[in-house]
N, C-alpha and C positions, 0 to 999 in steps of 0.2 A: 476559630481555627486559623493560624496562621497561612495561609496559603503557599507560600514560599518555598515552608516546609513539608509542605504535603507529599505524604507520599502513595502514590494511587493503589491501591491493593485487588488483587485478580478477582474479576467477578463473572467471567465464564469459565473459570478452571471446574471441572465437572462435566462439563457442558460442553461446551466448543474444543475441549482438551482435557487430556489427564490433569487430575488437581494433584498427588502424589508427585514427588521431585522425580523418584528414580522410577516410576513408570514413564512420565514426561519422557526423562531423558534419552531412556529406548526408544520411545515410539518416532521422537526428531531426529535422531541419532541415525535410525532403520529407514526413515523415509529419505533422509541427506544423502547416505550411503547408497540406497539404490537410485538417486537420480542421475540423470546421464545428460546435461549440458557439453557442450565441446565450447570450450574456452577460446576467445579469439583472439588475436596482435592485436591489442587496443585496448583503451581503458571503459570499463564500466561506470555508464553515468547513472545510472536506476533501473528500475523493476520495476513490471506490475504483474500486482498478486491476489490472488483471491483470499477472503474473508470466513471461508462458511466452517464448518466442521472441521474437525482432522478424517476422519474417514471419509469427509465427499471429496474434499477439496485438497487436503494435504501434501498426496501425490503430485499435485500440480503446481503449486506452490512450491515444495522443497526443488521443484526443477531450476527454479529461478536461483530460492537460496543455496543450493548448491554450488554455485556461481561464485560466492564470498568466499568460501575456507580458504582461509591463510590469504587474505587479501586486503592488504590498508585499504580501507576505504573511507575513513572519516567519522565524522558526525553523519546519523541515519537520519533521515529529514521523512518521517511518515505521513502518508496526508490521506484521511479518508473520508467519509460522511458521517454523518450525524443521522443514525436509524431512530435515535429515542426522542431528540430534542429537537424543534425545530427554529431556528436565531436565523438574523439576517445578519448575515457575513460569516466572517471564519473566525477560529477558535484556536489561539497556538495556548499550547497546556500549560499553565501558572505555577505549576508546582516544582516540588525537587527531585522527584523520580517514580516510576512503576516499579512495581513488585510482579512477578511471576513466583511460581512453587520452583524454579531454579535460581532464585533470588532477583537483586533489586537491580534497577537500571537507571543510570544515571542520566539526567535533563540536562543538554547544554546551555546553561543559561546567558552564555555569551551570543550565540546565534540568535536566540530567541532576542537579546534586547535589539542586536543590530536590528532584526528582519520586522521589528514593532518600530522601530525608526523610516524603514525603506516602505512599507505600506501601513497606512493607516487606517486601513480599513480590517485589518486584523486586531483582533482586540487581545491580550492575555486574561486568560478567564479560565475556570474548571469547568464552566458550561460547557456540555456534548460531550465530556471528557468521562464520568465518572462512570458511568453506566453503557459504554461506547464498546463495544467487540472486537470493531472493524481494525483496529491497531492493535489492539490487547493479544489477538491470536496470534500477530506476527512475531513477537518476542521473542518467542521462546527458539524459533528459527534462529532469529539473529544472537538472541546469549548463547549459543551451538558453535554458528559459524563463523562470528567477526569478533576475534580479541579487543580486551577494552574498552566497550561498544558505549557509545554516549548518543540520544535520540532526541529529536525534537517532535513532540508528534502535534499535529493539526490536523482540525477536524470542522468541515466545509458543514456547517449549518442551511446553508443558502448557494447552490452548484451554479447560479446562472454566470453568464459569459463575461460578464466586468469581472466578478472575482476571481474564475479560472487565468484570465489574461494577469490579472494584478497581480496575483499570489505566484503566477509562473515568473514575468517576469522578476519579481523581490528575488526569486529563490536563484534565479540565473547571476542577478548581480552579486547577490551572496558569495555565491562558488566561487566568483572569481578571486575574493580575499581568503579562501577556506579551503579544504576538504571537507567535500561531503559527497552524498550520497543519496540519492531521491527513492520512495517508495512508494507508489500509487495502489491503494487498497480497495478491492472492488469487485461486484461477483459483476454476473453479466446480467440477462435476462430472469424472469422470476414468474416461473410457474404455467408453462406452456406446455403443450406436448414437444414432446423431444424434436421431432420434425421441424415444427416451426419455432422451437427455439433453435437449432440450429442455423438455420435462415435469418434469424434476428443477431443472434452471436454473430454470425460472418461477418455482419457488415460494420460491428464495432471493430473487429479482427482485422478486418481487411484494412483499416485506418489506423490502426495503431503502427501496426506492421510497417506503414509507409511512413510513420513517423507523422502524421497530419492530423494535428489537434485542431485545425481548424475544419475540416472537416469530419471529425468526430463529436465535435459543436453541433455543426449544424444536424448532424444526423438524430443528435441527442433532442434536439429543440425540433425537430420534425417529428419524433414517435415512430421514425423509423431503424430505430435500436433500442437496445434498451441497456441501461446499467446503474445500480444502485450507488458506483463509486464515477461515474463518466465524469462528473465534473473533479475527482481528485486524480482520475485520469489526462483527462485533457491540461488541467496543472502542470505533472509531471512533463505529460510530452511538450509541452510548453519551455519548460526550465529548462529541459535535456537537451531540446534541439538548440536555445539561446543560448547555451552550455559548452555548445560542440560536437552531441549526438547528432550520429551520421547515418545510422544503422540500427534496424532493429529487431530483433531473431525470435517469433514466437517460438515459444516452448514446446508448451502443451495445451491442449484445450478439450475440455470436456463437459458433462453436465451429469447433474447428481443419478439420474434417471440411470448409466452407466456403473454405478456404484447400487443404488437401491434394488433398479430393476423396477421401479414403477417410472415407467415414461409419458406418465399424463402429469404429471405435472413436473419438471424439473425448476432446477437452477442452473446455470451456463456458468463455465469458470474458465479464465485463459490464463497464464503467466507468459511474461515477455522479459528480454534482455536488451536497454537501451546502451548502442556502445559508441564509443569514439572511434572510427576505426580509420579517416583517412588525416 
């Protein structure tokens, strides 16, 4: 297989999302159109959005991508974890493009060679890429809401604090030759009762909110939060704030328990809006 030309083909449509075009595109269509962000004077440096289902999480999610329609925004620069695979370091995707049931999306492969020049510890590989969720549900949001759309996606095999720092800053000096756009993919806590995952979500919440990846680090490396995307989290707010992010607007926050009705065990999900605003 040439790798170059790979192109990755949807492997949670069914599952995490309608695998049908024209049901998809109702169902992204319905959740974009009832979100309710307030747009601010200021440019949009990234999001962070949760990963899980369209019915636990989707709602929360389309808050953010509501934010894009009708909005240049660039090259999507996605960055999430590796659930299946586990590698030490990061993973920018090799190939020529994803596939979703709305069709295909284009890899900027000019970014990708800059940002494999700026860190070398990012390797280009299909490793964490093939069987990964955590980017794959975002698509179909973004073929919806931003004309044109060209994606880099990267997927954090190994979340500890050199890579988060390294992969944030590559992506800040990036922006500054480009347009783009940052996407941090990530649920929160995983399988608590609702109570104390809310307690646990806060305090990720409370850090992003302030924009302070560094102390979303450390929270992470204490066990006293939890997130399955924290280190492509702490990335993003990393790049954003190096970027020019000034300001940041959570959305919405919730956890499955809200949707199911069983609240012994959930999942915590928040979307946020990183802006440039002064």
């Amino acid at each position: 297989m040439n790798e170059e030309s790979y192109a990755r083909p949807p492997v949670v449509a069914g599952m995490f999302y309608p695998e049908h075009e024209q049901e998809l595109r109702h169902v992204v269509e319905s959740l974009i159109a009832g979100a309710t962000p307030a747009r601010k004077d200021g440019t949009l440096v990234g999001i962070v959005v949760p990963h899980a289902g369209y019915p636990y999480s989707g709602r929360t999610a389309a808050q953010a991508f509501g934010l894009l329609v009708n909005r240049p925004i660039g090259t999507v620069v996605l960055v999430g974890p590796s659930h299946r695979e586990y590698f030490d370091g990061i993973s920018v995707f090799s190939g020529a493009s994803f596939k979703t049931p709305l069709g295909t999306v284009e890899v900027d492969t000019e970014l990708r060679s800059d940002l494999l020049k700026r860190y070398p510890a990012l390797q280009s590989s299909l490793v964490g890429h093939k069987a990964e969720h955590s980017l794959e549900v975002q698509l179909p949001f973004l073929q919806l809401a931003v004309h044109d759309l060209k994606i880099l996606p990267i997927v954090m095999g190994d979340q500890k604090r050199k890579y988060c720092e390294g992969l944030g800053a590559a992506l800040a000096e990036a922006a500054k030759d480009r347009q783009m756009f940052l996407v941090a993919s990530s649920d929160l806590s995983h399988y608590y009762p609702s109570d104390v995952a809310r307690k646990l979500d806060a305090i990720a919440i409370a850090s992003i909110q302030d924009l302070n990846y560094e102390a979303l680090m450390s929270e992470l490396e204490a066990d006293r939060t939890e997130a399955c995307g924290g280190g492509p989290i702490v990335t993003v707010l990393h790049a954003a704030t190096k970027a020019g992010a000034d300001y940041c607007e959570v959305l919405d926050s919730c956890n499955s328990g809200d949707v199911s009705g069983d609240t012994e065990r959930v999942v915590g999900y928040v979307s946020a809006a990183l802006w440039k605003i002064h």
